[in-house]
mmCIF entry with sequence, helices, sheets and N, C-alpha, C, O atoms, coordinates in Angstrom:
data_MODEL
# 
_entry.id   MODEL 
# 
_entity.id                         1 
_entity.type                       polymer 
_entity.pdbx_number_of_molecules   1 
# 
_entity_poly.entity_id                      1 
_entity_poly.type                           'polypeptide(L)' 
_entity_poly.nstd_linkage                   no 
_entity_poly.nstd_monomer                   no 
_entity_poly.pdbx_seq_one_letter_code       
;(UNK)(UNK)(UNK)(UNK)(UNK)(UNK)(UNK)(UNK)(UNK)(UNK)(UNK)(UNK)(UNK)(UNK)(UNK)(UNK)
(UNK)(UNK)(UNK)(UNK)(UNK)(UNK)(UNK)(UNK)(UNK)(UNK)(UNK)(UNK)(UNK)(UNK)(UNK)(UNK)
(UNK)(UNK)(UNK)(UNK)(UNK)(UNK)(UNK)(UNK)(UNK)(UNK)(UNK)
;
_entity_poly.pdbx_seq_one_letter_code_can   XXXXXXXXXXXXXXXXXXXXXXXXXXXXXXXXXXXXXXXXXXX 
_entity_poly.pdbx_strand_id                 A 
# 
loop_
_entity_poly_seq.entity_id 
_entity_poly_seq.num 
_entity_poly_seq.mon_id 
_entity_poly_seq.hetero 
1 1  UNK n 
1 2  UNK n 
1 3  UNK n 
1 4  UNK n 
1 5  UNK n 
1 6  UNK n 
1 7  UNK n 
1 8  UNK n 
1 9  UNK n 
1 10 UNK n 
1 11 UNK n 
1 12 UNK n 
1 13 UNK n 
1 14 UNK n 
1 15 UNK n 
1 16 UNK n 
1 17 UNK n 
1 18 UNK n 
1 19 UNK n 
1 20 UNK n 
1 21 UNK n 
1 22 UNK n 
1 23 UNK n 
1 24 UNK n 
1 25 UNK n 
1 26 UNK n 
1 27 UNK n 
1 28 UNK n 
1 29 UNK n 
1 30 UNK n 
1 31 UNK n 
1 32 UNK n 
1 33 UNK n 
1 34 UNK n 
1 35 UNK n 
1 36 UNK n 
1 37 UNK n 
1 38 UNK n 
1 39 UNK n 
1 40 UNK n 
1 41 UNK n 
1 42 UNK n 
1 43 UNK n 
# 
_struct_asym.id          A 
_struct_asym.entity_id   1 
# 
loop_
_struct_conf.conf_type_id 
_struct_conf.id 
_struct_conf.pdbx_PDB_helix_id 
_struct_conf.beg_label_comp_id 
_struct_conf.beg_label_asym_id 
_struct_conf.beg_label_seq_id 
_struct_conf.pdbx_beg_PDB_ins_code 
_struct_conf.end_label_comp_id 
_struct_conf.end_label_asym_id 
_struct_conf.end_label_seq_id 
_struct_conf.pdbx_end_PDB_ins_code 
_struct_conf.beg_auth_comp_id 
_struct_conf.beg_auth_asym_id 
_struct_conf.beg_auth_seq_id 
_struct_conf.end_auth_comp_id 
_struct_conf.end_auth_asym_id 
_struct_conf.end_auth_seq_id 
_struct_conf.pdbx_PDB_helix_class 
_struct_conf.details 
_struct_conf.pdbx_PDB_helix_length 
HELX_P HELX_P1 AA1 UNK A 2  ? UNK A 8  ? UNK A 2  UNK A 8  1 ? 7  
HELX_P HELX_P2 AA2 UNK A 13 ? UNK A 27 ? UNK A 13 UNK A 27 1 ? 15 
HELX_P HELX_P3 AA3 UNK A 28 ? UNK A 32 ? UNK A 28 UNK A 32 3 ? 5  
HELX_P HELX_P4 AA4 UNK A 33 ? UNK A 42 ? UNK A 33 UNK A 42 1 ? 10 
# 
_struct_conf_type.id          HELX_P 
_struct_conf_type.criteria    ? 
_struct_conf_type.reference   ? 
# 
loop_
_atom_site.group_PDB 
_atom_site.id 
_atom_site.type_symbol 
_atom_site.label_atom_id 
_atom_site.label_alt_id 
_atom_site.label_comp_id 
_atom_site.label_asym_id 
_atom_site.label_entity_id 
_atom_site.label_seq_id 
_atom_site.pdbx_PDB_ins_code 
_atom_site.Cartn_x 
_atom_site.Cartn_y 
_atom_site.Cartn_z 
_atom_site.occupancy 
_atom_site.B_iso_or_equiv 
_atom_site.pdbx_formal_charge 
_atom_site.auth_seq_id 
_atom_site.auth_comp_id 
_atom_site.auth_asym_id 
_atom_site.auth_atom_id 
_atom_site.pdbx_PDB_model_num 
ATOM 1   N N  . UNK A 1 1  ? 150.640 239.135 38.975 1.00 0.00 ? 1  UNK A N  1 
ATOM 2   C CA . UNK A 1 1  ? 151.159 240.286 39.734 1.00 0.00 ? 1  UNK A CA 1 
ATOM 3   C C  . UNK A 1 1  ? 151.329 241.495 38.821 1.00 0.00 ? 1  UNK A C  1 
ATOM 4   O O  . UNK A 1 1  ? 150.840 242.585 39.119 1.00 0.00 ? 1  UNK A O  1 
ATOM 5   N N  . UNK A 1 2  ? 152.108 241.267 37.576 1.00 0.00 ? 2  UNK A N  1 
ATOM 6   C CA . UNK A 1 2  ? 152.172 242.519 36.581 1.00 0.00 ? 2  UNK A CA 1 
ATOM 7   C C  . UNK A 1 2  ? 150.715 242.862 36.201 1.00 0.00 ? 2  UNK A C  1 
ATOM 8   O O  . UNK A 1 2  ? 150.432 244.051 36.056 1.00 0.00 ? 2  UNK A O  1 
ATOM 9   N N  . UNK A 1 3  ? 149.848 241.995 36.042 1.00 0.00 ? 3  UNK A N  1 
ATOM 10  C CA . UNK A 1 3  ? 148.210 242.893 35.544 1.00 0.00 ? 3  UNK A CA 1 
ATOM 11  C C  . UNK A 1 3  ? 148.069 243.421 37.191 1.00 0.00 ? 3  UNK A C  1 
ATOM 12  O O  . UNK A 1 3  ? 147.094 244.170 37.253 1.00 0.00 ? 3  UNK A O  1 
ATOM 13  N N  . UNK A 1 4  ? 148.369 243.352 37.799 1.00 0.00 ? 4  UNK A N  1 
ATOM 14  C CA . UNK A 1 4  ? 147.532 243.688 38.946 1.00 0.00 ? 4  UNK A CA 1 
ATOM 15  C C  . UNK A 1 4  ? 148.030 245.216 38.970 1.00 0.00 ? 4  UNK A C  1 
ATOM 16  O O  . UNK A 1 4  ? 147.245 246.162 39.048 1.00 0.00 ? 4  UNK A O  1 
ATOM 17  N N  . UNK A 1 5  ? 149.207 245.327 38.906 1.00 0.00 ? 5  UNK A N  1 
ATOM 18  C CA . UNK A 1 5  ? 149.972 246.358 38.617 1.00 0.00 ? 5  UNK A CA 1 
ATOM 19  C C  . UNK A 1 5  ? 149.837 247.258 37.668 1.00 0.00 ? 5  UNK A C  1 
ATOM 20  O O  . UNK A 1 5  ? 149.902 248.459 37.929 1.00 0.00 ? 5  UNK A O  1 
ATOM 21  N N  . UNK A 1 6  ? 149.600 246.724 36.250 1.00 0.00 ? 6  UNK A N  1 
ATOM 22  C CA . UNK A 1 6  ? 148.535 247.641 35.002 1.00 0.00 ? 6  UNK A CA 1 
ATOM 23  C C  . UNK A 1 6  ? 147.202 247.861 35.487 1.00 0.00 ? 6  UNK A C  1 
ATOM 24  O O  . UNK A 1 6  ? 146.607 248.751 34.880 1.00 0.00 ? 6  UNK A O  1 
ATOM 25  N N  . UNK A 1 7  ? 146.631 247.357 36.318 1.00 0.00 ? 7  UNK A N  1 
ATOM 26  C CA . UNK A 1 7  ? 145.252 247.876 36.401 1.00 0.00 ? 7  UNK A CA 1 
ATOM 27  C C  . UNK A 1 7  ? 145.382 248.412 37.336 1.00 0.00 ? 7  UNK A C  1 
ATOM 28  O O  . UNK A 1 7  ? 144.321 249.027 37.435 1.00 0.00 ? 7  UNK A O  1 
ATOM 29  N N  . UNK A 1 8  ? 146.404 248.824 38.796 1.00 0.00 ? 8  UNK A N  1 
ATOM 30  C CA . UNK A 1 8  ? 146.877 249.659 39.443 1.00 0.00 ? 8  UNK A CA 1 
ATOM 31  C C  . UNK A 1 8  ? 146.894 251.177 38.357 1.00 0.00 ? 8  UNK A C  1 
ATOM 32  O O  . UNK A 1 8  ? 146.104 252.121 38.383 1.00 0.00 ? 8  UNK A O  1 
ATOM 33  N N  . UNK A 1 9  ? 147.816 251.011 37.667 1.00 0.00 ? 9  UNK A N  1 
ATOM 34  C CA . UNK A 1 9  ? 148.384 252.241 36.975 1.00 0.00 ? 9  UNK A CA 1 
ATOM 35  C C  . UNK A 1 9  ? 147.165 252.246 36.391 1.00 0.00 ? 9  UNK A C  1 
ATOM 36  O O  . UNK A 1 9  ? 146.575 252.590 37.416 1.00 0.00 ? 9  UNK A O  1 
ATOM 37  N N  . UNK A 1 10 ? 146.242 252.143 35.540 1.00 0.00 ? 10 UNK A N  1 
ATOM 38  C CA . UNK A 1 10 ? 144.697 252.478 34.695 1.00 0.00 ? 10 UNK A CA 1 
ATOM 39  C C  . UNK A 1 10 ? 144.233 253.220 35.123 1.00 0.00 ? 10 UNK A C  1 
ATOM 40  O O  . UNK A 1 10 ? 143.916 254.245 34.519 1.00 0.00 ? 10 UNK A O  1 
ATOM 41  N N  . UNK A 1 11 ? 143.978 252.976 36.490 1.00 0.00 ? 11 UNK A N  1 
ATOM 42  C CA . UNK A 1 11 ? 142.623 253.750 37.378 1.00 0.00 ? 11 UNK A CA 1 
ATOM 43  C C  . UNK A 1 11 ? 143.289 255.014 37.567 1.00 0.00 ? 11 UNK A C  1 
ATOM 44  O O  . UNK A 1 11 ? 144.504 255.209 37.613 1.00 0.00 ? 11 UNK A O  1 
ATOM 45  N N  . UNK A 1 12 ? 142.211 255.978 37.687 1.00 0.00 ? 12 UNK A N  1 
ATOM 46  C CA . UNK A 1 12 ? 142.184 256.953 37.852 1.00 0.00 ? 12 UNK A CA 1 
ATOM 47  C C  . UNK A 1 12 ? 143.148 258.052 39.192 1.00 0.00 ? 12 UNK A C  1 
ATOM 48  O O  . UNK A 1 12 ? 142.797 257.667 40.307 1.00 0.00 ? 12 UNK A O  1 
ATOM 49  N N  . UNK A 1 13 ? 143.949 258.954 39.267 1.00 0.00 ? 13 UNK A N  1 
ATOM 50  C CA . UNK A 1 13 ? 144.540 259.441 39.822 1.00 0.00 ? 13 UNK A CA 1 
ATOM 51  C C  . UNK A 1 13 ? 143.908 259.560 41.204 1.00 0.00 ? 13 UNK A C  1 
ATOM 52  O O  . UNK A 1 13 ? 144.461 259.150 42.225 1.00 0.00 ? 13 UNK A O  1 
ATOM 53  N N  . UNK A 1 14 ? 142.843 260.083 41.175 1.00 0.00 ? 14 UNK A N  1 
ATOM 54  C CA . UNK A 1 14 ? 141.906 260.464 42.535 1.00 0.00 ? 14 UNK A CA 1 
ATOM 55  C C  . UNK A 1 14 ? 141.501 259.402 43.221 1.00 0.00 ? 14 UNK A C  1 
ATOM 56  O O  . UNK A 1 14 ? 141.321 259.464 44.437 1.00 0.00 ? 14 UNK A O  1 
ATOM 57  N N  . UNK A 1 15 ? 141.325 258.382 42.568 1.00 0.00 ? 15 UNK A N  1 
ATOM 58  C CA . UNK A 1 15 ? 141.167 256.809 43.509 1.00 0.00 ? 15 UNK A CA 1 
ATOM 59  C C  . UNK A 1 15 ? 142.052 256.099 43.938 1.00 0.00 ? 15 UNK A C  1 
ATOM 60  O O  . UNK A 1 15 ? 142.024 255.216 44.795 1.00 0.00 ? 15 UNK A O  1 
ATOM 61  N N  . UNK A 1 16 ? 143.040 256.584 43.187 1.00 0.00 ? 16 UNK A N  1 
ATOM 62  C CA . UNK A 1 16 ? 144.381 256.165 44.002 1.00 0.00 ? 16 UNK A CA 1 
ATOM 63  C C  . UNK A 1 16 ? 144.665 256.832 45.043 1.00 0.00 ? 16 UNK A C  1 
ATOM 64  O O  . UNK A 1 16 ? 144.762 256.203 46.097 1.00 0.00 ? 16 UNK A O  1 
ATOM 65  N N  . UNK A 1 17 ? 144.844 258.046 45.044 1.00 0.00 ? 17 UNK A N  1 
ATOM 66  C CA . UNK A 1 17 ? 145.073 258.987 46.569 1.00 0.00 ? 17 UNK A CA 1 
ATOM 67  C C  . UNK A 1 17 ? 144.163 258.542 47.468 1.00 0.00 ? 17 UNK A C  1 
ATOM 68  O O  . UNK A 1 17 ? 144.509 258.441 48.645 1.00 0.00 ? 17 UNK A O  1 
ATOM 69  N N  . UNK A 1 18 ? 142.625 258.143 47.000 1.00 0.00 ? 18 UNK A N  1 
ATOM 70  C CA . UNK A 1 18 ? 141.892 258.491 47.931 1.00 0.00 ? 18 UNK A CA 1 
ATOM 71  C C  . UNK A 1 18 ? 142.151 256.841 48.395 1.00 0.00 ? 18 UNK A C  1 
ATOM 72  O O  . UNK A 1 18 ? 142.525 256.896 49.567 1.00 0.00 ? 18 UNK A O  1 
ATOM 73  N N  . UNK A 1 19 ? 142.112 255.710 48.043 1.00 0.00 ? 19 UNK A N  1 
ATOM 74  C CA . UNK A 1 19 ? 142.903 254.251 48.108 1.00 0.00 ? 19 UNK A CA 1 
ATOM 75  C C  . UNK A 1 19 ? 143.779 254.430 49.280 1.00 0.00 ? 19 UNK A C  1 
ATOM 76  O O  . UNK A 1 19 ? 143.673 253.920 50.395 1.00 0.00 ? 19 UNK A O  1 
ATOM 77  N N  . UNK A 1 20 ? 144.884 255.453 48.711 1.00 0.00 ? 20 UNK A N  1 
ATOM 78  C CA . UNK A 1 20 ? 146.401 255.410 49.547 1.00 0.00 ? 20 UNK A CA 1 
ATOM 79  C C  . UNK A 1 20 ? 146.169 256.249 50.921 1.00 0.00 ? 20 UNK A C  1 
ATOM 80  O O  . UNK A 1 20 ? 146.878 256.057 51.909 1.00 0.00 ? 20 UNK A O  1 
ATOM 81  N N  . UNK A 1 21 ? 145.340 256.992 50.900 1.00 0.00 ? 21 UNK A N  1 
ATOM 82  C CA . UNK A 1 21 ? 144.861 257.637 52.144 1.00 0.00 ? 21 UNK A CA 1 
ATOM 83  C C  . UNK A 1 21 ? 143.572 256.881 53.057 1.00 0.00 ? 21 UNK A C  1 
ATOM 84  O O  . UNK A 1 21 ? 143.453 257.098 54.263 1.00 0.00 ? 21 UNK A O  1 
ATOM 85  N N  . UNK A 1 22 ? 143.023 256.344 52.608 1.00 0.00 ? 22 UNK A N  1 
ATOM 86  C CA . UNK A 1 22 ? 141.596 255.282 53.393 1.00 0.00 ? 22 UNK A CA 1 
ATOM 87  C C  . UNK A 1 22 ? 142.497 254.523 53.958 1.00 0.00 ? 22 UNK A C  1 
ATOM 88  O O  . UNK A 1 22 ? 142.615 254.653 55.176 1.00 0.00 ? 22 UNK A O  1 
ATOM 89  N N  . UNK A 1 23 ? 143.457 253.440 53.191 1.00 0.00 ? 23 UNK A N  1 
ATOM 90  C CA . UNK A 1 23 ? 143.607 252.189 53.689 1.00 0.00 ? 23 UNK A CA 1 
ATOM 91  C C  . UNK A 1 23 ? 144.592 252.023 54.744 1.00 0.00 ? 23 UNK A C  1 
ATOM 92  O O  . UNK A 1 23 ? 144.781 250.938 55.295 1.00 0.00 ? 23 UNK A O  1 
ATOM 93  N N  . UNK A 1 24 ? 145.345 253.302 55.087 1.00 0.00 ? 24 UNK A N  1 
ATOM 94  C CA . UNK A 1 24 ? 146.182 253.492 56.337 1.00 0.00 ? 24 UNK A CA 1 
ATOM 95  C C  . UNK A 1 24 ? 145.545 253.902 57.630 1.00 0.00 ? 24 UNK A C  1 
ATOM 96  O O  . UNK A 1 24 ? 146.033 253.691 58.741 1.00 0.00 ? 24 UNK A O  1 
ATOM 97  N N  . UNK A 1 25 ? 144.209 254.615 57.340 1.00 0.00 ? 25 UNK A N  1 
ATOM 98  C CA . UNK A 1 25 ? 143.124 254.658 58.218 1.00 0.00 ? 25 UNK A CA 1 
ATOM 99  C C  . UNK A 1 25 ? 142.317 253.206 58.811 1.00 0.00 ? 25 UNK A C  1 
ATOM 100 O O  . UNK A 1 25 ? 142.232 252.814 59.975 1.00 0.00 ? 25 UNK A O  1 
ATOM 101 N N  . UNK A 1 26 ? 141.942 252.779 57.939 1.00 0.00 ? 26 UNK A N  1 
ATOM 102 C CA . UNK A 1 26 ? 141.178 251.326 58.124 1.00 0.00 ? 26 UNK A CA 1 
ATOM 103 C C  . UNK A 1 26 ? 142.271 250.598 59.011 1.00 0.00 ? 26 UNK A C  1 
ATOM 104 O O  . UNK A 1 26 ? 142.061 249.931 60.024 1.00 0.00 ? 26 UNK A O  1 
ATOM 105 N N  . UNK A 1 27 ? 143.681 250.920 58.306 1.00 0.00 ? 27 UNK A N  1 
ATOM 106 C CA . UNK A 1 27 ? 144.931 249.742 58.871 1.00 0.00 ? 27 UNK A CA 1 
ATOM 107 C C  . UNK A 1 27 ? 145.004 250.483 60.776 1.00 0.00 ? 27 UNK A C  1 
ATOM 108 O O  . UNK A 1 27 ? 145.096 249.825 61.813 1.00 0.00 ? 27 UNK A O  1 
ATOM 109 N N  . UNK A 1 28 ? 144.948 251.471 60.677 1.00 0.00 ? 28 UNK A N  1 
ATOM 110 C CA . UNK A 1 28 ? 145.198 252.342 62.147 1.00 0.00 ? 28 UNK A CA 1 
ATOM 111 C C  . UNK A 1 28 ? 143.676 251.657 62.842 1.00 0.00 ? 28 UNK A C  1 
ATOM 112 O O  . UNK A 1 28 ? 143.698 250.903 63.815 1.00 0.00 ? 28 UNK A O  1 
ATOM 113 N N  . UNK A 1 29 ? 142.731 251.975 62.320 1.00 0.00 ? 29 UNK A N  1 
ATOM 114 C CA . UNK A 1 29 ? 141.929 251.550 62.891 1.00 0.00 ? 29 UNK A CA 1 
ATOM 115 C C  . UNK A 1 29 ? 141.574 249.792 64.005 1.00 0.00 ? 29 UNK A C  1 
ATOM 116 O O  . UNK A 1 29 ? 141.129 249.506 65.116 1.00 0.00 ? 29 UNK A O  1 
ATOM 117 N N  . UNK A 1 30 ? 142.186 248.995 62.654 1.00 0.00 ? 30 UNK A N  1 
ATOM 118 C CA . UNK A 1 30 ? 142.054 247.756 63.029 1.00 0.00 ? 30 UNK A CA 1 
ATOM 119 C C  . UNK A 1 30 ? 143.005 247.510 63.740 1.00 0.00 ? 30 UNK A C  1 
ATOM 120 O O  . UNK A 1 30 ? 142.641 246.775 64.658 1.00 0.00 ? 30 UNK A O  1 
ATOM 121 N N  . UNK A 1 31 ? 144.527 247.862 63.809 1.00 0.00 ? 31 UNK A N  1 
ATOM 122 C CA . UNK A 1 31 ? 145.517 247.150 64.572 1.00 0.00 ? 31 UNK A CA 1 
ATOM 123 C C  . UNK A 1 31 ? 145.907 247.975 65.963 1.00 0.00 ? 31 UNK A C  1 
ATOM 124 O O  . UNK A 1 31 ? 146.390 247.528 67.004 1.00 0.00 ? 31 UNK A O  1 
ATOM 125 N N  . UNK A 1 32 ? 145.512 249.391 65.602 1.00 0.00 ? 32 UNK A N  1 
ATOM 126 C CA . UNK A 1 32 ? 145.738 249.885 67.121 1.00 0.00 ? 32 UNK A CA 1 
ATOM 127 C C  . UNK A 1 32 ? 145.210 249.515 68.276 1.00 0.00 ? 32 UNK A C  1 
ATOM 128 O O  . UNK A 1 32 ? 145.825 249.494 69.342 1.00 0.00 ? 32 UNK A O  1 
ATOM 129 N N  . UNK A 1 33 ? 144.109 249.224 68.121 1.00 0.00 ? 33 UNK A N  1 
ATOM 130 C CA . UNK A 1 33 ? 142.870 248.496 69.514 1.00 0.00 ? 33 UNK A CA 1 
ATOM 131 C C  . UNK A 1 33 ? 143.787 247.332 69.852 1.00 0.00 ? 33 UNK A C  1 
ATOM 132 O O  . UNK A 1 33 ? 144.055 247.155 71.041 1.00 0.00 ? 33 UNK A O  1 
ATOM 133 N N  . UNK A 1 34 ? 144.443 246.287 68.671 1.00 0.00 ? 34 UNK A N  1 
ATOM 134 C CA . UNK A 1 34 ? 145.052 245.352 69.411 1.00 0.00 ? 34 UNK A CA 1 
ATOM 135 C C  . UNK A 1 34 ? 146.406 245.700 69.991 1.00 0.00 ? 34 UNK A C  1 
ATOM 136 O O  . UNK A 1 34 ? 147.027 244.944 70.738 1.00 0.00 ? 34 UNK A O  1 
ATOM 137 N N  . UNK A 1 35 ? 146.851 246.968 69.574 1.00 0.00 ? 35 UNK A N  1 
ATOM 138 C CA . UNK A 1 35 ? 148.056 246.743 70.217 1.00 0.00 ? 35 UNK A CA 1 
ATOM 139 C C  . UNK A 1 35 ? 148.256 247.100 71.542 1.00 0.00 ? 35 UNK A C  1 
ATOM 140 O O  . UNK A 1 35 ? 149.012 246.758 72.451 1.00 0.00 ? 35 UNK A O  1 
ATOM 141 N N  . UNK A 1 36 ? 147.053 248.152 71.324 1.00 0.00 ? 36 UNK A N  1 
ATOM 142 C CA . UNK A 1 36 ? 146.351 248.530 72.938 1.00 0.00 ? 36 UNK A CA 1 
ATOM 143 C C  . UNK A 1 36 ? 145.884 247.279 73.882 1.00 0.00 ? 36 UNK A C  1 
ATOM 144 O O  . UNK A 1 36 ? 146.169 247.391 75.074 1.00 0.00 ? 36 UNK A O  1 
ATOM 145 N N  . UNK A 1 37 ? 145.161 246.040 73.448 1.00 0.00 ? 37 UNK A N  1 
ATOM 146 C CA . UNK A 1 37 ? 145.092 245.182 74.209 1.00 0.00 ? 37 UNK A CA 1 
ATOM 147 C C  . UNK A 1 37 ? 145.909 244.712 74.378 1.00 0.00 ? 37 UNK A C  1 
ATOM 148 O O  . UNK A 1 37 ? 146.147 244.309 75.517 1.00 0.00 ? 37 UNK A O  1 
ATOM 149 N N  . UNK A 1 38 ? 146.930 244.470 73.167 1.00 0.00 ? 38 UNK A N  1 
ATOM 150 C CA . UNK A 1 38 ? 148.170 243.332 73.650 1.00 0.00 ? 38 UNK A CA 1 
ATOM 151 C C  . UNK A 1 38 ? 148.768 244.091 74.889 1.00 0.00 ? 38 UNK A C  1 
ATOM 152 O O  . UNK A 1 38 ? 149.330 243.546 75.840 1.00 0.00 ? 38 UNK A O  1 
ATOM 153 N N  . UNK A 1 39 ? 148.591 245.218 74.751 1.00 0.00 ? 39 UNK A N  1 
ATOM 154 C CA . UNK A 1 39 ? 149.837 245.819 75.715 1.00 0.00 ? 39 UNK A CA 1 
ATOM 155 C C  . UNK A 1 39 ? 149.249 246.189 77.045 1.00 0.00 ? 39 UNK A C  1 
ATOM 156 O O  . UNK A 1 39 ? 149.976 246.619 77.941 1.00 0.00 ? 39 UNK A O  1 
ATOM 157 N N  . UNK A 1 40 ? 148.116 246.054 77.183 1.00 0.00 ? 40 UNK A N  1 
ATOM 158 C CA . UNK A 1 40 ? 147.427 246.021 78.700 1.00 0.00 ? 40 UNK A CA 1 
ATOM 159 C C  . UNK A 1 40 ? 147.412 244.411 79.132 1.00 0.00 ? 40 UNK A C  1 
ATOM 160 O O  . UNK A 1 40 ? 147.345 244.322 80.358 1.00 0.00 ? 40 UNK A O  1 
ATOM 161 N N  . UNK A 1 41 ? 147.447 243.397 78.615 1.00 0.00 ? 41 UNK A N  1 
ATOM 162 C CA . UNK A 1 41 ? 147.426 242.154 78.712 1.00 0.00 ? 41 UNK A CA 1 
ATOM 163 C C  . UNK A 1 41 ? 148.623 242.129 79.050 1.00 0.00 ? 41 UNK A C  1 
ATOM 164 O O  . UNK A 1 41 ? 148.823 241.411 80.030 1.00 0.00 ? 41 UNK A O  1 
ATOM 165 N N  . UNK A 1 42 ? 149.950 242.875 78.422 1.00 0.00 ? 42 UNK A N  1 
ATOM 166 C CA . UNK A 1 42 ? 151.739 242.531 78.993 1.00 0.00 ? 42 UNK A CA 1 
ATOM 167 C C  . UNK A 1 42 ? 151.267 242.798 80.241 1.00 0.00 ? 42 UNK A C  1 
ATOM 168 O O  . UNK A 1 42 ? 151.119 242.057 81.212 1.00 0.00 ? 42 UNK A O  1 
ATOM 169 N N  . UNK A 1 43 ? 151.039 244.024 80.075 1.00 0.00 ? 43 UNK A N  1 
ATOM 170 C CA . UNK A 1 43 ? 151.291 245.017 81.730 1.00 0.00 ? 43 UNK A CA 1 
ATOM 171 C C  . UNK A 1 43 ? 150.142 244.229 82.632 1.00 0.00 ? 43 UNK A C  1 
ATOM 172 O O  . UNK A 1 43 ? 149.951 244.551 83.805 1.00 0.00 ? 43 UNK A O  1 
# 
């Protein structure tokens, strides 16, 4: 877990933003459709 964390901190500033900004997209992407189904499936 701590190397994962040093090689977190290594990389470069701009791949991190661009990391921390993609992967909340990808995450919106994948779980909203289900929550949209789950929630037409309640109703």
């Amino acid at each position: 877990m701590m190397g994962r964390i040093a090689v977190i901190l290594s990389l470069p500033m701009e791949f991190t933003i661009a990391v921390i900004l993609i992967l909340p997209m990808q995450f919106t992407f994948i779980i909203v459709p289900r929550l949209r189904h789950v929630n037409s499936f309640l109703n």
